[in-house]
N, C-alpha and C positions, 0 to 999 in steps of 0.2 A: 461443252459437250462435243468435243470433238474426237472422242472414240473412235467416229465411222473411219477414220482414215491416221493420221496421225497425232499423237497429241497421248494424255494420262487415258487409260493405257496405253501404249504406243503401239502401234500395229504396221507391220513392214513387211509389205507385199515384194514379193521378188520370184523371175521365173522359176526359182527351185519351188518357192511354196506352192505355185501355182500346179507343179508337176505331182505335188502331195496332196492334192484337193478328190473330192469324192467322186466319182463318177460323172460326166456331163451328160443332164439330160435337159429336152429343151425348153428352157423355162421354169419348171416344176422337179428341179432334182431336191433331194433331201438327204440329209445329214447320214451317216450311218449309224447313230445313236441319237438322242436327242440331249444337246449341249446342258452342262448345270444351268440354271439362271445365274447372272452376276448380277450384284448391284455395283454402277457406277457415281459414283460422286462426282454432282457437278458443281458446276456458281462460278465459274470463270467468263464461261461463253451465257448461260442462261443469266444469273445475277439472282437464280433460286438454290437457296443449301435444300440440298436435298440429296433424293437418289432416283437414279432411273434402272428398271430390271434391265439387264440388257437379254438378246437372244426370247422376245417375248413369244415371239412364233418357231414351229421347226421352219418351216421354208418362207425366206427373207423375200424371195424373189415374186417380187410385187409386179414385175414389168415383165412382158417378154421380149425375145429381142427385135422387134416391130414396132414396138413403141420406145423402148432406149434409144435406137437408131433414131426415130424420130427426134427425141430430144436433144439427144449429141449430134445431128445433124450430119451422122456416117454410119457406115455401115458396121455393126459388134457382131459376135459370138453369142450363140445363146446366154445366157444367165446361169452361174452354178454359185448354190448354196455350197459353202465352203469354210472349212475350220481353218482359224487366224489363231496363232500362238500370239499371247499378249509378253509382252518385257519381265513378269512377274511370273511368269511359266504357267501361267493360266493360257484357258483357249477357250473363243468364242466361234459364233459362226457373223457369216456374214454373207448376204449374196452380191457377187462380183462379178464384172465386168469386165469384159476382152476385146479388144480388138486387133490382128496380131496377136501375139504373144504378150503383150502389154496390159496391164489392168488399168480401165481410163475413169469407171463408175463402182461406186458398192452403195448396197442398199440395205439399212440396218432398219430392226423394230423395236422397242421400247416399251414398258408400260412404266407411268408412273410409280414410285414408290412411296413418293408424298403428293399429295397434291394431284392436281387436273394435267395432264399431256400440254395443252395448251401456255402452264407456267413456265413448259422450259422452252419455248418458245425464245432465242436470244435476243435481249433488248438490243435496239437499233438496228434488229436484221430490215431487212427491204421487205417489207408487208407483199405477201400475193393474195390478194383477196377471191373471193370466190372456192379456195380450194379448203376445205376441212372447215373445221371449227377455228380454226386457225396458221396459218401457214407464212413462212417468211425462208428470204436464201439471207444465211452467212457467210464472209469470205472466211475460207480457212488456208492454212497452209497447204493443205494440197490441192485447193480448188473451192468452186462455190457448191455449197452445199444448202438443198430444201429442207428447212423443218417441217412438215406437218402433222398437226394433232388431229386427232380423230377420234369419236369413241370409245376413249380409253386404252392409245398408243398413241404413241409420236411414231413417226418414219421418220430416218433420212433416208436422204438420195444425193449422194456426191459427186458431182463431174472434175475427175483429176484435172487442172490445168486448164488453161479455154478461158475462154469468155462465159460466163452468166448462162443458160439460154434464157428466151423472152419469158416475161412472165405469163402468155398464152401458152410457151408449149410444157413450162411447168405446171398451170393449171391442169393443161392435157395429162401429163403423166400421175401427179396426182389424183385427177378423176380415176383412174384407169388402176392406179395403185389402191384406193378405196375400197373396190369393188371386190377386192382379194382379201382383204383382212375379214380375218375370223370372227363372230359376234365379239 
């Protein structure tokens, strides 16, 4: 399930995309239309066949940039929800992460399409307990990445590059991402 960043679909962040993104507003910007749903196919990283919708909310941007900072332990850009052309000339959104001119975090949502949020949970991620129904970071190629299930979505939250953060200030971001998702 490594969508959020690179990987099937493959999605490649670069200052041109960045200059073709929607408007920056602080925290709460939204799409200019609202993106199809896609299903994605996973069982790579999860070890469940299935599918996850992607794009399950218009605005991805679960954090603002007060608590990213926190997390990343530096100072970002607000948060803009932002359309990502996928390798297949499809396009998703995603809300992303700035520091500099640099993209360092995106933050996707999901619902299940089989099954409960919490089965794609990736076997032998690092368990963060306390936060959703279920939560765990993956290492992925472009950094470690939070799963959490909740309610009927998974989130991630990807920190390009870095270290891990703790799993107290993942729990933080988490809490704090919760409290934004839709019924």
């Amino acid at each position: 399930m490594r969508r959020a960043w690179w990987g099937p679909p493959t999605v490649l962040l670069t200052a041109g995309l960045l200059a073709a993104c929607s408007e920056t507003v602080t925290g709460t910007a939204a799409p200019a239309g609202p993106a199809a749903p896609r299903m994605v196919t996973t069982q790579a990283a999860t070890g469940v066949t299935g599918a996850l919708v992607a794009d399950a909310v218009a605005d991805e941007c679960l954090l603002n940039a007060s608590e990213l900072g926190s997390l990343l332990k530096r100072a970002v850009r607000p948060p803009v929800q932002s359309t990502i052309p996928h390798a297949d000339g499809s396009s998703g959104s995603s809300c992303v992460v700035t520091a500099d001119a640099e993209p360092i975090a995106m933050i996707n949502v999901y619902r299940a399409g089989t099954g409960v949020p919490a089965d794609y949970i990736a076997p032998g991620s690092h368990p963060v307990s306390g936060a959703g129904d279920a939560a765990g970071v993956v290492t992925t190629d472009a950094g470690p990445m939070l799963q959490l299930a909740t309610r009927g979505y998974l989130v991630t939250i990807l920190v390009a590059g870095g270290p891990a953060p703790a799993d107290d200030a993942w729990r933080k971001a988490a809490a704090a991402a919760l409290t934004r998702l839709p019924p």
